[in-house]
C-alpha positions as CSV (number, residue, x, y, z in Angstrom):
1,X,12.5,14.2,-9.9
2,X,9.3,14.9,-7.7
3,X,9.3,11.0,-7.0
4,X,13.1,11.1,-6.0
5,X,12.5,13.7,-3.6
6,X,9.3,12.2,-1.9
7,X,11.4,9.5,-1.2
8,X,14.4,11.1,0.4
9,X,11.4,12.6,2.8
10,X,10.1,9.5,3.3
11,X,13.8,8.3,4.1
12,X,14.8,11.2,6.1
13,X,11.5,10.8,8.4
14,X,12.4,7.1,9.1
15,X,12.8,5.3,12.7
16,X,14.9,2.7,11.6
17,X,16.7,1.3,8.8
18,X,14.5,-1.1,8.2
19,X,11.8,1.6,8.3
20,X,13.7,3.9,5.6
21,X,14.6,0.9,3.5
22,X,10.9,-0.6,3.2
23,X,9.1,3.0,2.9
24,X,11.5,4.2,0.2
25,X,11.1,0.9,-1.6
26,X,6.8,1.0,-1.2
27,X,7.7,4.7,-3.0
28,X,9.2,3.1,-6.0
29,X,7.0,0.1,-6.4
30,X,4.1,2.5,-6.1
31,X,5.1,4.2,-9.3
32,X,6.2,0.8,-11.0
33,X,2.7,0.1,-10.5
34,X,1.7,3.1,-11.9
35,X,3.7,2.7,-14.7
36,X,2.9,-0.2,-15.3
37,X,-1.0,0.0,-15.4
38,X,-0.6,2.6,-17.2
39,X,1.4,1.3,-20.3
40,X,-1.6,-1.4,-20.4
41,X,-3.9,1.2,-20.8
42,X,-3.0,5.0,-22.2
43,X,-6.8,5.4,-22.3
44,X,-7.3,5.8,-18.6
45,X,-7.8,9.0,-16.9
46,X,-4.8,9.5,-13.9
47,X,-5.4,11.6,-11.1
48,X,-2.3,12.3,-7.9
49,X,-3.2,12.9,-4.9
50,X,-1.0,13.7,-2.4
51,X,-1.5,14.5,1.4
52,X,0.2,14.4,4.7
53,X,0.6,11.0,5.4
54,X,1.1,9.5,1.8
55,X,0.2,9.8,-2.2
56,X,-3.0,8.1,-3.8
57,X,-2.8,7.5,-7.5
58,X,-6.5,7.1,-9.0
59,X,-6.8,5.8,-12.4
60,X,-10.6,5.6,-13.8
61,X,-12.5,5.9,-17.4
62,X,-9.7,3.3,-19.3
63,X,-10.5,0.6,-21.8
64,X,-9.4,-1.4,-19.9
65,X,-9.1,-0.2,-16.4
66,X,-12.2,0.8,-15.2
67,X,-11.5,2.4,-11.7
68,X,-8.1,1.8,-9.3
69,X,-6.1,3.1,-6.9
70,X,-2.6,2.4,-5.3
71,X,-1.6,3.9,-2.3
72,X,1.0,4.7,-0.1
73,X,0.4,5.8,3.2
74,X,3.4,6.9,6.0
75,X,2.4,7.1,9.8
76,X,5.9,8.7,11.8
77,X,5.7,9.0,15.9
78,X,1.6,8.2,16.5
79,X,0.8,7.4,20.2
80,X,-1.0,4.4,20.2
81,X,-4.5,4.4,21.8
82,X,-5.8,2.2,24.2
83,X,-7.4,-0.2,21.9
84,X,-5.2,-0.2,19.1
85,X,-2.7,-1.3,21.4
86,X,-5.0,-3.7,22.9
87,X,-5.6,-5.1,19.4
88,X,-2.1,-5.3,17.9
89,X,-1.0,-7.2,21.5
90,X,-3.8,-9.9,20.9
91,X,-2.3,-10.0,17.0
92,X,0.7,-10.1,17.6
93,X,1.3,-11.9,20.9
94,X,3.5,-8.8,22.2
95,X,2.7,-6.1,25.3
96,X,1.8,-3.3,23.4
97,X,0.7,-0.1,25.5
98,X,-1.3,2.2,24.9
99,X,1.1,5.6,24.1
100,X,4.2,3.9,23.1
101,X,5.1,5.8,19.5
102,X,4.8,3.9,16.5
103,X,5.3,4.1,13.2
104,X,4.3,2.6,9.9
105,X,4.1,2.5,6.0
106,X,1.7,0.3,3.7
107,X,0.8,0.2,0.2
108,X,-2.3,-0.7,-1.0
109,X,-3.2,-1.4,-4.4
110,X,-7.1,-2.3,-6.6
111,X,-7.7,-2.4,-10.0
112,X,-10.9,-3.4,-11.7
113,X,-10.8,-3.7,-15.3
114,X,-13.5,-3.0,-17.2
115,X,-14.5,-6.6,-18.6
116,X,-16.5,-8.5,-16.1
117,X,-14.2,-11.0,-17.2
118,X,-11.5,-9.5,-16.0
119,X,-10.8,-10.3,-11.6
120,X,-10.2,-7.5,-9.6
121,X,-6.6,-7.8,-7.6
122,X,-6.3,-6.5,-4.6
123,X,-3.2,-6.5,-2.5
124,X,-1.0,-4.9,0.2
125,X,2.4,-4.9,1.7
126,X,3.1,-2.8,5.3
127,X,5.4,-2.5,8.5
128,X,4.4,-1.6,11.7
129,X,7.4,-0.7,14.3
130,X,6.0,-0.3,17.9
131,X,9.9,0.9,19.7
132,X,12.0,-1.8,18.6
133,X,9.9,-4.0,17.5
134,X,8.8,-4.4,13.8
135,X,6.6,-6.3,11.9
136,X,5.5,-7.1,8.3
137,X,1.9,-7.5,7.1
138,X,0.2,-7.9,3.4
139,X,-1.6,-10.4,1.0
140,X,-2.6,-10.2,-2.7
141,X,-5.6,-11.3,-4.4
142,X,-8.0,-12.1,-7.5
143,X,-12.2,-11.2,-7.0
144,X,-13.5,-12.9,-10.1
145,X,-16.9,-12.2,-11.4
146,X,-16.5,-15.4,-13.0
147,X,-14.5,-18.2,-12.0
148,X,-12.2,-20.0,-14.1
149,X,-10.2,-23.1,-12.8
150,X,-7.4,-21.9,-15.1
151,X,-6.9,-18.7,-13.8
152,X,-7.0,-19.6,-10.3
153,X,-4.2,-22.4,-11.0
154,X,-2.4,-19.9,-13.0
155,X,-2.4,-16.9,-10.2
């Protein structure tokens, strides 16, 4: 229930419908994540944190997961700075100014198991929207401590 209404939040602070759409859907994934990580291991310890701008859910101490995290984070109506909008422009190939309001929504997720054998993944999905313009960032991957032609085929 708590999850349902964080996302009606999320939904109700959105700028756009592709806005509400993606932030209520990087809710949901957030706790499939969760759930999932945490059905692989019932050892590990779980912590919630929630604050302003998002929810971080820390897992540490498991058999198999050693220390994580996956995170959402929710930016509504910032005023860009002078070189943040300087830096998206040259990214993205798009006048930004500095104050235009923004808006944006990422999760971010690392687990490291506790076998050295084991990679760490890493990986993030977000949308910035600068007025009417929006755009989609993220990328996944595998830190192994030791590489293994078969796992890199298989990922």
């Amino acid at each position: 229930r708590g999850e349902a209404m964080w996302g009606l939040l999320l939904c109700s602070l959105s700028v756009s419908p592709t806005f509400s759409r993606f932030s209520s859907s990087v809710v949901a994934l957030q706790e499939s994540l969760r759930a999932l990580a945490a059905a692989s291991d019932p050892t590990a310890r779980w912590t919630d944190e929630r604050h302003a701008q998002g929810r971080a859910i820390i897992v540490e101490n498991g058999e198999i997961w050693e220390k994580g995290c996956v995170s959402t984070t929710v930016l509504q109506a910032g005023k860009l700075s002078a070189a943040r909008a300087e830096a998206i422009s040259a990214r993205v190939d798009m006048n930004i100014n500095e104050g235009e309001v923004y808006s944006a929504c990422a999760l971010s997720f690392v687990l490291h198991a506790a076998s050295p054998l084991v990679p760490t993944l890493r990986g993030d999905v977000r949308l910035f929207v600068v007025g009417e313009r929006e755009w989609f960032g993220g990328g996944i991957d595998l830190t192994p401590s030791y590489v293994e032609d078969e796992d890199c085929v298989a990922f």
